[in-house]
N, C-alpha and C positions, 0 to 999 in steps of 0.2 A: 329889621335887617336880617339878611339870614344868616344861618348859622353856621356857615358852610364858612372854613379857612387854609387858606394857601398858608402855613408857615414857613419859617427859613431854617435850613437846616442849620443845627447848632446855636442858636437864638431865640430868643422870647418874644420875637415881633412875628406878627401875623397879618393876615391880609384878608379881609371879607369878602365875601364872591359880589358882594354891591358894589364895593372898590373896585375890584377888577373887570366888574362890566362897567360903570365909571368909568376907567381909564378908555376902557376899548371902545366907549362910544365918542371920547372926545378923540379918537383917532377916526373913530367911522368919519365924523363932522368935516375934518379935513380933509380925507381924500382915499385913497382906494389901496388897501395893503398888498404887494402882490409878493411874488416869491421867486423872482429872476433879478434882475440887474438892480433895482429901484426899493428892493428888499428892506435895504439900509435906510431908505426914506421914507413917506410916504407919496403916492404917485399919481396923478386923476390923469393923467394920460388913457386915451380909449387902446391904446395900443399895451398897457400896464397891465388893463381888465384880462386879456386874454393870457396870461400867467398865472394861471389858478396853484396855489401852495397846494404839494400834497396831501394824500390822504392821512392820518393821522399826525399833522406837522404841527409844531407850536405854532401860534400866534407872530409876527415880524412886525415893529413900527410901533409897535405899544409900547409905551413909557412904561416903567417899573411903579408902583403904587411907591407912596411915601415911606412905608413899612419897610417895603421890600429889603433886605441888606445882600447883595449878589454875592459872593463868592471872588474871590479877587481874581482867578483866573477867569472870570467871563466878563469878557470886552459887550460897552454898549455904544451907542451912536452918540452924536452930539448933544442932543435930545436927552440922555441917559434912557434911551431907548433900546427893545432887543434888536440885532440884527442879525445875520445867516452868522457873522464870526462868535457871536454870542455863544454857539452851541458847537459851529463845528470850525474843525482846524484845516481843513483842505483849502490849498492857496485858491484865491480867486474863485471861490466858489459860486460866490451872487450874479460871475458873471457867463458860467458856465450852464446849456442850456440841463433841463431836469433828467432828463434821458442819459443822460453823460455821465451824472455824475456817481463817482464809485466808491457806491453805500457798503463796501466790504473792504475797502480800505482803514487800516487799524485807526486812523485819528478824524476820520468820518464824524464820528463826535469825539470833540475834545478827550483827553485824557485816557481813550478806548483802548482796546475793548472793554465792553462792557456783555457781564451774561446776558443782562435782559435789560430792555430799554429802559423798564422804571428805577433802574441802579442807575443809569443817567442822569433821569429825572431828579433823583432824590440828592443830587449834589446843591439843589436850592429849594427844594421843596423839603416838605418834613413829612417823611416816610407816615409818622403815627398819626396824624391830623390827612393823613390823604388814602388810608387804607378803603378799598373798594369794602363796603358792607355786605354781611355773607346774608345774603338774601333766602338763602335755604332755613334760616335762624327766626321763622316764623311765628313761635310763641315766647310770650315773658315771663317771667319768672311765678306773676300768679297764673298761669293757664291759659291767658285769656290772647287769642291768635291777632298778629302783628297785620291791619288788614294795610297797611301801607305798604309791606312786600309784595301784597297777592298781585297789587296791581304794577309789579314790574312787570310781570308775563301776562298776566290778565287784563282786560280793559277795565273791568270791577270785581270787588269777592264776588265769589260765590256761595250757596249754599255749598255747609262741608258736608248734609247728609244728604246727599243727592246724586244719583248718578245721572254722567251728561255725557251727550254723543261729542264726537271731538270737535264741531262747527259751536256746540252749545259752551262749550269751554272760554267762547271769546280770546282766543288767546295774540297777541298783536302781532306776530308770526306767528310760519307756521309749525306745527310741535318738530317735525325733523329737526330743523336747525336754531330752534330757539335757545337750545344750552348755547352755542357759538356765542352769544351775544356778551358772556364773562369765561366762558370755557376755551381752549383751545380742540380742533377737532383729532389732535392723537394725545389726549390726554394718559394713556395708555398703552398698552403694546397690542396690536390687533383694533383699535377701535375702529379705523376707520373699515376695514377688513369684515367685520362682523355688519356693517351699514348694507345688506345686501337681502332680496327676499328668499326666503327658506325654502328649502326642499320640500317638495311634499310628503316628503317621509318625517321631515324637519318639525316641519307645521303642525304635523299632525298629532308630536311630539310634543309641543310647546302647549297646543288646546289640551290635553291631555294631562299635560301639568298643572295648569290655569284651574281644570276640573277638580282634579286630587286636593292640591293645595288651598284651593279658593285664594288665589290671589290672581291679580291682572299684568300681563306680560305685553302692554299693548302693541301693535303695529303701527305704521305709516298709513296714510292714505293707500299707496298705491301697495301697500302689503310690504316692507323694507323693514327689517329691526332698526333700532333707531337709539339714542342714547336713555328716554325713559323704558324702554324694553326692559330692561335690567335696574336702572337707579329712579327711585322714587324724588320725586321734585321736593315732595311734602314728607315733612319731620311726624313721629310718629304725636296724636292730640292735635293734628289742622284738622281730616278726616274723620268720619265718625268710623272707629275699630271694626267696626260688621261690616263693610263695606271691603270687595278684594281689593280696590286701590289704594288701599289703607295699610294693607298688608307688606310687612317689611321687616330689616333686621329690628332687634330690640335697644340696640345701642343708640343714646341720646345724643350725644357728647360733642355736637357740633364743630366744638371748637379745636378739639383734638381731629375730626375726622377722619382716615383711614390712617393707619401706623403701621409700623413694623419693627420686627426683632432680627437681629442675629441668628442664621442657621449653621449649621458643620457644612452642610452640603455649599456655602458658599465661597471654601475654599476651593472645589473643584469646577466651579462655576468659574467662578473666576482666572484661575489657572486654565481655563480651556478656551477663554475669549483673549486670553495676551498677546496673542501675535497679532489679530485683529487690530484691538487696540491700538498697538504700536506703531501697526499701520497708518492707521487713523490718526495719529498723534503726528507723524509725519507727513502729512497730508494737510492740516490744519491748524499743524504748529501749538495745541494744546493739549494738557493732558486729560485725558479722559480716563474717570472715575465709573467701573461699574463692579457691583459686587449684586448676590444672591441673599436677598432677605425675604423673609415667611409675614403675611399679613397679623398683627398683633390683634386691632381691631378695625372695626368696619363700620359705615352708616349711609344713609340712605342707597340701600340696594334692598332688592324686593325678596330674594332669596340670601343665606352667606356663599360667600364666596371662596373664604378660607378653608373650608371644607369640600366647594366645591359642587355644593347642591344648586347652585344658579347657573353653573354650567353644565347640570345634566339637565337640566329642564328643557334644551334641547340637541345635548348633544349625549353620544353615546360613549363611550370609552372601553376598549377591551388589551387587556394585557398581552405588549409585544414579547416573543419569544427570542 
């Protein structure tokens, strides 16, 4: 059996991922799940198939495992089955076509807003038994490298003392957008903004760095910085140290990963986006939190950044008067 488990939040029952493809195949057996009108049931209707559930949508028509203990505010079908009311509070939703319906309405999902869709989730799943694993957390405690990570991005390890062209990399996408895959693409302020190919004053800047430094700042295929430009994939002992792709900050500490302190200058930061804000808050009817804080520590990036050494590698800066 594997080892993988849906818990219920607030309870000691659990649910095995054999269970729950169990369930979901004795739903395939019967008939065809769709995500319009027939939600509620299951449907073998040829006219049901062409209602394909969206892109990241639960499951509809699957019975709950035995385990399961739902949350009292979530309605299931006769069946004890999930259905469109299970999740969301919008009248007559199952019967409303997909296009229509208005995912920025506050009870869109039950009990809404929610910040982020896995505060959702986690009203019957158990937040600690369903944590995404930090895949960047590539060696164990004795040294020895985690080769079941390498091959979420890779097709197989690789040698770590070796260097390889980016086709020899295998990687199952391609490196531009392979962070996307658990990353968001504005992780940051400017990230998507920096995704653009460098000047040639720029470029010549960054080889120039790459030389001094001996470390590797790589590009895109088509020449674009890209998110490893900056952040190394690999914790520092995957790589062999002699090697520039190896090359990075010194901090281990995976688990903490980048931090921050309190600065003085965050009272004037903040005092200078309040009207903003305010605006903002009136606009979307929440409040919004921003303050000015100084990076404490840092990891996986190829230069620090707190100092600001990774952003001269290609840029320049000269004091305004």
């Amino acid at each position: 059996m594997l080892a993988t488990f849906v818990a219920v939040a607030g309870s000691d029952y659990a649910v095995s991922l054999d269970e729950m493809l169990q369930a979901a195949a004795e739903v395939k057996a019967q008939g065809h799940v769709t995500a319009h009108r027939d939600t509620a049931e299951i449907s073998t209707s040829p006219k049901a198939k062409k209602q394909p559930l969206p892109e990241l949508h639960h499951v509809v028509g699957v019975p709950l495992a035995k385990a399961m203990r739902p949350t009292e505010k979530i309605r299931l079908g006769d069946k004890q089955e999930l259905i469109c009311a299970s999740c969301h509070g919008l009248e007559k939703i199952d019967e409303t076509p997909i296009e229509q319906v208005d995912k920025q309405a506050t009870n869109f999902l039950l009990g809404g807003p929610y910040e982020t869709l896995t505060d959702f989730c986690y009203r019957c799943h158990s937040e600690k038994t369903n944590q995404r694993p930090n895949i960047h957390n590539m060696v164990d405690e004795q040294g020895k490298i985690r080769e079941q990570h390498c091959t979420y991005c890779h097709e197989k390890p690789l040698k770590r003392d070796q260097v390889y062209s980016a086709a020899e990399l295998k990687l199952r996408v391609p490196r531009e957008v392979i962070c996307y895959g658990c990353h968001l693409k504005t992780t940051h302020l400017n990230a998507l903004q920096h995704q653009v190919k460098p000047s040639k004053e720029k470029l010549q800047q960054l080889k120039d760095a790459e030389k001094k430094l001996g470390i590797s700042l790589p590009l895109s295929d088509d020449g674009k910085v890209m998110c490893v430009t900056c952040h190394s994939p690999h914790p520092n002992g995957v790589l062999k140290p002699d090697l520039a792709a190896a090359k990075q900050v010194a901090n281990q500490d995976l688990k903490t990963g980048i931090s921050y302190e309190q600065h003085p200058w965050g009272a004037v930061y903040t005092e200078d986006k309040q009207q903003r804000l305010q605006a903002l808050e009136h606009q979307t009817g929440h409040l919004q939190a921003l303050e000015y804080q100084r990076i404490k520590t840092e990891v996986l990036l190829r230069l620090p950044a707190k100092d600001g050494s990774l952003c001269l590698a290609c840029h320049t800066f000269t004091d305004r008067q």
